[in-house]
ROPA-104575 format. One record per residue (C-alpha): x, y, z. Coordinates in Angstrom, 2 decimals. Example, Ala and Ser with C-alpha at 12.3 -4.5 7.8 and 13.67 -1.06 7.14 Angstrom:
# residues 2
+---------+---------+---------+
:       u :       v :       w :
+---------+---------+---------+
:   12.30 :   -4.50 :    7.80 :
:   13.67 :   -1.06 :    7.14 :
+---------+---------+---------+
# end
This chain:
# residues 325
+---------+---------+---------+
:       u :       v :       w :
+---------+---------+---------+
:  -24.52 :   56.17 :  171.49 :
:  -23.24 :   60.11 :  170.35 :
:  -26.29 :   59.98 :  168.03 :
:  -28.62 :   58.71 :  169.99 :
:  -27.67 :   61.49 :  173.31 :
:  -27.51 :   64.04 :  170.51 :
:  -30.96 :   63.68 :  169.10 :
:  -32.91 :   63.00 :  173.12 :
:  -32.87 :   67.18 :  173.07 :
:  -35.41 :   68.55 :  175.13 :
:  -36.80 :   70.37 :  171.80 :
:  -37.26 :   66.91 :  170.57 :
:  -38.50 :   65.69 :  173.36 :
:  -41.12 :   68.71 :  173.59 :
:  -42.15 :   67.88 :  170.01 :
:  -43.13 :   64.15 :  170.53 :
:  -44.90 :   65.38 :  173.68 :
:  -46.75 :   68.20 :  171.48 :
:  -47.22 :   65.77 :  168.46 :
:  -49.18 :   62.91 :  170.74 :
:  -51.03 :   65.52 :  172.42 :
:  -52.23 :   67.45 :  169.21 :
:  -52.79 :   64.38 :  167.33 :
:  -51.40 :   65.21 :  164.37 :
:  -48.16 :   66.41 :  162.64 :
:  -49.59 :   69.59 :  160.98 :
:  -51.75 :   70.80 :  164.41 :
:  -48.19 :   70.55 :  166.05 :
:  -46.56 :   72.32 :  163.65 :
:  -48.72 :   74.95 :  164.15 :
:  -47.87 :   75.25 :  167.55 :
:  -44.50 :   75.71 :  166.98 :
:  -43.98 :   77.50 :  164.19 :
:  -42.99 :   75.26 :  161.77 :
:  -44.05 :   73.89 :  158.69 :
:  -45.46 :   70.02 :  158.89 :
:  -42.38 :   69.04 :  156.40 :
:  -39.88 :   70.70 :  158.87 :
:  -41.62 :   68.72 :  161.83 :
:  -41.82 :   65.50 :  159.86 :
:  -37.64 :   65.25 :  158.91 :
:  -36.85 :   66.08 :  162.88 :
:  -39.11 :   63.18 :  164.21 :
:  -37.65 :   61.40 :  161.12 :
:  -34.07 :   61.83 :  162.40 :
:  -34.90 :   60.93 :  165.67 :
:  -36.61 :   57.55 :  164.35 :
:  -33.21 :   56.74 :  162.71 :
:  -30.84 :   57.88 :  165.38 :
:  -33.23 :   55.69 :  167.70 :
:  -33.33 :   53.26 :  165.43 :
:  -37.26 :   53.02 :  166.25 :
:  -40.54 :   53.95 :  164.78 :
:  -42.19 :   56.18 :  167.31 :
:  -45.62 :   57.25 :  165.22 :
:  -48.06 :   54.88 :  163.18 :
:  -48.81 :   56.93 :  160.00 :
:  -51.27 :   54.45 :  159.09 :
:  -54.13 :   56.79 :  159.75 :
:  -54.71 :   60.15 :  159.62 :
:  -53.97 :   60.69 :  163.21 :
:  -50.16 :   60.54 :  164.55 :
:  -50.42 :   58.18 :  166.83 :
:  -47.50 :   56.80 :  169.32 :
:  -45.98 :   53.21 :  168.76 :
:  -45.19 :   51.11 :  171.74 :
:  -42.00 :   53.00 :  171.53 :
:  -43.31 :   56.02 :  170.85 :
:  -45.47 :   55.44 :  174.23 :
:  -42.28 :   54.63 :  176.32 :
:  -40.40 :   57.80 :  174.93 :
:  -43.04 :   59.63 :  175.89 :
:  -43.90 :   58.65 :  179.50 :
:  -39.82 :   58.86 :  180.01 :
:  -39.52 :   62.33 :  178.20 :
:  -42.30 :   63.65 :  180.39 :
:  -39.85 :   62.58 :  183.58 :
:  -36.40 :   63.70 :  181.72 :
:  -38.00 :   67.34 :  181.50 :
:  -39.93 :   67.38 :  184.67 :
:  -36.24 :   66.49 :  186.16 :
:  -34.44 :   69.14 :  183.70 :
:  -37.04 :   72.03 :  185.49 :
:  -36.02 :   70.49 :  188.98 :
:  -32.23 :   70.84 :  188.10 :
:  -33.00 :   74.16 :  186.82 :
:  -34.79 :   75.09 :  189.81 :
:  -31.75 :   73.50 :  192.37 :
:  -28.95 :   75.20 :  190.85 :
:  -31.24 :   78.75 :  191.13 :
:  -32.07 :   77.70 :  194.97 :
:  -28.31 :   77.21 :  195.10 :
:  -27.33 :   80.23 :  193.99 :
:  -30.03 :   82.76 :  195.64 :
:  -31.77 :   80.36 :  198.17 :
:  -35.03 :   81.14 :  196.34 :
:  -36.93 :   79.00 :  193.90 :
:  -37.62 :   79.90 :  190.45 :
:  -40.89 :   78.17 :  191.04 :
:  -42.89 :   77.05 :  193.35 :
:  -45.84 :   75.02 :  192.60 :
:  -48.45 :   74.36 :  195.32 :
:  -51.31 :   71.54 :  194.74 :
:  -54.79 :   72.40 :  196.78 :
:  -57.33 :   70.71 :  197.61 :
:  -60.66 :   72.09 :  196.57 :
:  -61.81 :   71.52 :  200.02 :
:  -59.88 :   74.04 :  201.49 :
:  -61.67 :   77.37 :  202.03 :
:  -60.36 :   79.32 :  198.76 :
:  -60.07 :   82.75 :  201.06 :
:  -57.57 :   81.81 :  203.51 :
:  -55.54 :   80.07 :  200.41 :
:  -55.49 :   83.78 :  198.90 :
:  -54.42 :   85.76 :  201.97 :
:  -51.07 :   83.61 :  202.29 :
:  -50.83 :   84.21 :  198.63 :
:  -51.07 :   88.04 :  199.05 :
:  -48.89 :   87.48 :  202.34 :
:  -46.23 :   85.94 :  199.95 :
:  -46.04 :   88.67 :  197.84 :
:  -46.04 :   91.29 :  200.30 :
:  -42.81 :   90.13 :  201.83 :
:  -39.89 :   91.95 :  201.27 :
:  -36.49 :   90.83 :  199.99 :
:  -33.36 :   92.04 :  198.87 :
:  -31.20 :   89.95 :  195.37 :
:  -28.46 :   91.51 :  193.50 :
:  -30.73 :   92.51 :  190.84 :
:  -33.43 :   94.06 :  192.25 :
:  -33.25 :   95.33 :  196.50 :
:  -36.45 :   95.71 :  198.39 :
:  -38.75 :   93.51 :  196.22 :
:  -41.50 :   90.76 :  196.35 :
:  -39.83 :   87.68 :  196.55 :
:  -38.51 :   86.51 :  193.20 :
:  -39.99 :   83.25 :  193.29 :
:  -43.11 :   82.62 :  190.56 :
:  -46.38 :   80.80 :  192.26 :
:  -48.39 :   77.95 :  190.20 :
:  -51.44 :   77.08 :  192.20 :
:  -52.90 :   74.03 :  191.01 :
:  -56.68 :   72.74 :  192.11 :
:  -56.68 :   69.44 :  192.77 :
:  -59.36 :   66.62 :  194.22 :
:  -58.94 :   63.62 :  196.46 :
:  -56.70 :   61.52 :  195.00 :
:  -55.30 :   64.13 :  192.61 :
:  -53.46 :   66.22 :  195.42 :
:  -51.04 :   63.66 :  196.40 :
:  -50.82 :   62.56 :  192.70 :
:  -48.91 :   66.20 :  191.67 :
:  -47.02 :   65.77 :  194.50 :
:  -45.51 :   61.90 :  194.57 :
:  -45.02 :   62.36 :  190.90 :
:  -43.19 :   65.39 :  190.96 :
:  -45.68 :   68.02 :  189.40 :
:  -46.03 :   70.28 :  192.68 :
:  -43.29 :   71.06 :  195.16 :
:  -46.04 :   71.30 :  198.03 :
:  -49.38 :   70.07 :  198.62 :
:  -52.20 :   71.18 :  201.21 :
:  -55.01 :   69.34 :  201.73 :
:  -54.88 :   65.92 :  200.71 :
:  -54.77 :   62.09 :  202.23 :
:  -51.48 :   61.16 :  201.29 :
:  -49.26 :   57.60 :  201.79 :
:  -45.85 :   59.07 :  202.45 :
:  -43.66 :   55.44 :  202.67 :
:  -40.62 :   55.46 :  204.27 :
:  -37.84 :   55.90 :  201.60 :
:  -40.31 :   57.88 :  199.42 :
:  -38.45 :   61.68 :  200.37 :
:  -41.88 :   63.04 :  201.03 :
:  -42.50 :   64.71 :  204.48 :
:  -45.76 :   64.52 :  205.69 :
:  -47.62 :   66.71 :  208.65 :
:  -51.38 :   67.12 :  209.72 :
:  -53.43 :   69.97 :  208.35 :
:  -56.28 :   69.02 :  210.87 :
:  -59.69 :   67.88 :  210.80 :
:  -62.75 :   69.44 :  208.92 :
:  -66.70 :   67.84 :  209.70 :
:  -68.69 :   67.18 :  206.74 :
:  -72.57 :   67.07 :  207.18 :
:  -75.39 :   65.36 :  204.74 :
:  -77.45 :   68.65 :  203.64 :
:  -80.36 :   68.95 :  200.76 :
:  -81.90 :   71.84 :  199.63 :
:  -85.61 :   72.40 :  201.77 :
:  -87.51 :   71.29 :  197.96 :
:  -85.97 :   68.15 :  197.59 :
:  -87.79 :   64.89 :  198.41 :
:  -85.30 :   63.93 :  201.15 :
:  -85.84 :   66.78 :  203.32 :
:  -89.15 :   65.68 :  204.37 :
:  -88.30 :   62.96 :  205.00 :
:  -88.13 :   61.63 :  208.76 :
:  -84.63 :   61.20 :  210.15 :
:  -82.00 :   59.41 :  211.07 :
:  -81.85 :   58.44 :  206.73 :
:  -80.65 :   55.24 :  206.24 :
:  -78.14 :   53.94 :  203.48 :
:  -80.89 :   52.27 :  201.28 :
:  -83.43 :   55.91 :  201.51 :
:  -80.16 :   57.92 :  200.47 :
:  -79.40 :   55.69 :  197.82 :
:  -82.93 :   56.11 :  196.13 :
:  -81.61 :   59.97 :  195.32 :
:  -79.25 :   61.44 :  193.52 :
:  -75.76 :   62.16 :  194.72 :
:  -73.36 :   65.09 :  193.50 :
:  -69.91 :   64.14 :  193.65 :
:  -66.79 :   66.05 :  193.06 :
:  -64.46 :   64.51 :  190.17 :
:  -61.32 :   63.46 :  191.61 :
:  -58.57 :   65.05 :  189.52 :
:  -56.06 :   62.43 :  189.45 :
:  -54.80 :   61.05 :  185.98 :
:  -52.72 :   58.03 :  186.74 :
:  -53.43 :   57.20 :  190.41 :
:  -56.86 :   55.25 :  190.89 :
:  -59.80 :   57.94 :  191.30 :
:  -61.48 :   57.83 :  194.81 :
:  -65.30 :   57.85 :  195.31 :
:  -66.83 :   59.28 :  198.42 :
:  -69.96 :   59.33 :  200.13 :
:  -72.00 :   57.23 :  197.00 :
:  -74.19 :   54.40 :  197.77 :
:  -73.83 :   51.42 :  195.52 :
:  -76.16 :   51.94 :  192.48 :
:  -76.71 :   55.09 :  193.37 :
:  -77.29 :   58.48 :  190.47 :
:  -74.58 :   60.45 :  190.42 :
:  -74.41 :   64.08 :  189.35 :
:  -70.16 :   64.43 :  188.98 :
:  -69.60 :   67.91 :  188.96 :
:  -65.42 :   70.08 :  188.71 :
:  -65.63 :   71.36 :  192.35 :
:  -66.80 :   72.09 :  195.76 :
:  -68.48 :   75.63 :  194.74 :
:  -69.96 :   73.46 :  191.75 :
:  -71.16 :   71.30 :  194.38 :
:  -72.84 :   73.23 :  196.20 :
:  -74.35 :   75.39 :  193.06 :
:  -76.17 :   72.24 :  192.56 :
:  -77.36 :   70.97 :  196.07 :
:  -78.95 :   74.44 :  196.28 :
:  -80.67 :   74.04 :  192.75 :
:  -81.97 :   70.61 :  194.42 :
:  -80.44 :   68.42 :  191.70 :
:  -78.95 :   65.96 :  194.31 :
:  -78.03 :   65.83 :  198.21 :
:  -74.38 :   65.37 :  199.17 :
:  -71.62 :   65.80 :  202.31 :
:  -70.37 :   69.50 :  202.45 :
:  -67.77 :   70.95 :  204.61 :
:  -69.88 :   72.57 :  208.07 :
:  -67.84 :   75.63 :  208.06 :
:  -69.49 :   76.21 :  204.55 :
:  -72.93 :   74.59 :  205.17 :
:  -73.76 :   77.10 :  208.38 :
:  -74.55 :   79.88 :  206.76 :
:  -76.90 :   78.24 :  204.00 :
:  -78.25 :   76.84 :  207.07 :
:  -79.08 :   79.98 :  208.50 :
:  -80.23 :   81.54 :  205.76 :
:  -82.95 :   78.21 :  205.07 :
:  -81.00 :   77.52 :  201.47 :
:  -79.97 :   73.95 :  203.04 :
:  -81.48 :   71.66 :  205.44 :
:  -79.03 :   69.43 :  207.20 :
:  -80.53 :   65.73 :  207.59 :
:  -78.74 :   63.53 :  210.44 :
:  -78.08 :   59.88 :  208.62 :
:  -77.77 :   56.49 :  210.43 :
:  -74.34 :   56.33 :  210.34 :
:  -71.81 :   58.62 :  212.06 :
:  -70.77 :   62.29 :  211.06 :
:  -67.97 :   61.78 :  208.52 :
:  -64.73 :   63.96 :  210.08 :
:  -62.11 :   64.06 :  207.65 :
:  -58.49 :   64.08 :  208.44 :
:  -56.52 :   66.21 :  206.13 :
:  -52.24 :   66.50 :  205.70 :
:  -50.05 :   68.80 :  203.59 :
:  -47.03 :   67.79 :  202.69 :
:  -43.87 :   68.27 :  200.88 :
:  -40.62 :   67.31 :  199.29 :
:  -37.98 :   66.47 :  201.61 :
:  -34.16 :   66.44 :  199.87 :
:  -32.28 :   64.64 :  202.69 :
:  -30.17 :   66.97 :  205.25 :
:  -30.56 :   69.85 :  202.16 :
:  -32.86 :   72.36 :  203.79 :
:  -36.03 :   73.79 :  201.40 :
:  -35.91 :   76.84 :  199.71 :
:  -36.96 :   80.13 :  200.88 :
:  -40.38 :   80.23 :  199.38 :
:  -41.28 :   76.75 :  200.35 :
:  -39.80 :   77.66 :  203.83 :
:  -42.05 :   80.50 :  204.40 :
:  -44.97 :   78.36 :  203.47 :
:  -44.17 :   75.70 :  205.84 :
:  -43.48 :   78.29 :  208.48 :
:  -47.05 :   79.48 :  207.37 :
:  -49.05 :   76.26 :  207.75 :
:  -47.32 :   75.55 :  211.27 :
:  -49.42 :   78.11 :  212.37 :
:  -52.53 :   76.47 :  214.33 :
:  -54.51 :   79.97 :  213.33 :
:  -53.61 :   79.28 :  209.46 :
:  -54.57 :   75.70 :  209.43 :
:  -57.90 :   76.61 :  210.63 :
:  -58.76 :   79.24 :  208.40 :
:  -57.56 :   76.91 :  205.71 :
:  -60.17 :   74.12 :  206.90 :
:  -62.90 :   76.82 :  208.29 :
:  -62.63 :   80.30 :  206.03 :
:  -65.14 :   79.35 :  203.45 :
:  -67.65 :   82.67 :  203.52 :
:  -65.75 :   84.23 :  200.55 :
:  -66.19 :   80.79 :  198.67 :
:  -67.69 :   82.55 :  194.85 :
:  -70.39 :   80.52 :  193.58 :
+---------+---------+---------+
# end
């Protein structure tokens, strides 16, 4: 059991992790430095301490065993959990986080996420080490889609996450409050065939055209799909600016935020076209780990403190003129 607790290191850890992902023994070498023959006797040792073969060298390619798999997926967690000790005991000691990672959702007007950003940095604190300083906590902002936003957060990968849909059960130490509610309207550029056409547009006329979608970002949850008919094209594009890059090229017709529709609107770039079923209105949440009676840390403190402002939830659902194509 000694062996086995001294070999489950986070370095080796980190090199199974960079091994699988590389695909091979010599590109993760690379990575770290090493020669492949120095790489090859440490994942060696840990097979024996393990007792376990955790690559098929079969092929060319490095690729995991169903053990190798398992070490993996439970590695990933061990380290994630490793940062979050990390980050507690620093929280402990100063009351700010080392980190602070915040998953958004590309539907969120990009300018009003930067101002609290620059708002964040402009405050003023005072730590042993350095007195009168921006706060001393790093920010990882992470761009997520639909499903994606309330992946990084239920599985650990972002401390906070603005946004999303999410399914907070009870038991699940995730604290959930509304963000508000943002109107998406059907648009097409004034070229494309549907614009012409006479309104309201049924199911069947919109399914006869191409739709562009935004990818949903999540990994392991199950993707969701929005606004596509059944059999319909679909132009899948990275985000909400791609999105609209594309609607006003004409290459498909889609749902887009009103806040950010208006002023292609009024400028003739986009033609909203009323359909036969209702205005979509989409709820949106943010949410957040919640450790029992222990209160957050600073930085995720201020944030909160932020977002129960009714002026910065709108801006965050509404702010989308500074929105870079």
């Amino acid at each position: 059991m000694s062996d086995r607790r001294n070999v489950l290191t986070p370095e080796a850890l980190t090199m199974v992790d960079l091994i699988a992902r590389t695909g091979s023994f010599a590109a993760a070498a690379r990575e770290l430095g090493k020669v492949p023959s120095a790489l090859t006797y440490s994942v060696r040792q840990l097979e024996d301490a393990l007792d376990v073969l955790l690559f098929d060298r079969s092929s060319r390619q490095a690729r995991l065993t169903a053990a190798g798999e398992e070490l993996l997926h439970e590695g990933r967690r061990l380290l994630l959990e490793i940062d979050a000790v990390a980050n507690r005991v620093k929280r402990v000691a100063t009351g700010w986080e080392t980190q602070l990672t915040i998953a958004i959702d590309n539907i969120l007007a990009p300018t009003a996420v930067f101002e609290l950003v620059e708002a964040f940095y402009a405050l003023r604190v005072s730590t042993k080490d350095a007195p009168d300083s921006p706060p001393p906590t790093r920010l990882r902002i992470r761009s997520e889609v639909l499903s994606g936003t309330w992946e990084a957060l239920a599985t650990g990968q972002a401390d906070l996450a603005i946004g999303g849909v999410f399914e907070a059960g009870p038991g699940s130490g995730i604290q959930c409050e509304s963000l508000g509610e943002i109107d998406m309207r059907f648009a097409v550029a004034p070229h494309h065939p549907l614009a012409a056409l006479p309104e309201p547009l049924s199911p069947e006329t919109i399914a006869q055209h191409r739709v562009v979608a935004i990818a949903d970002s999540a990994r392991s949850f199950a993707p969701m799909t929005v606004g596509v008919q059944p059999g319909q094209d679909v132009l899948t594009v990275p985000s909400l600016a791609a999105k609209l890059e594309a609607m006003l090229r004409g290459l498909g017709c889609g749902s887009i935020p009103e806040p950010l529709l208006r002023r292609h609107v009024e400028a003739g770039r986009l033609v909203i076209k009323t359909m036969s079923a209702a205005p979509r209105r989409l709820g949106l949440q943010y949410a957040w780990h919640a450790s029992g009676s222990a209160r957050p840390g600073l930085a995720l403190q201020w944030w909160l403190s932020q977002l129960r402002s009714a002026a910065t939830r709108k801006a965050l659902l509404e702010r989308h003129a500074g929105l870079v194509l």
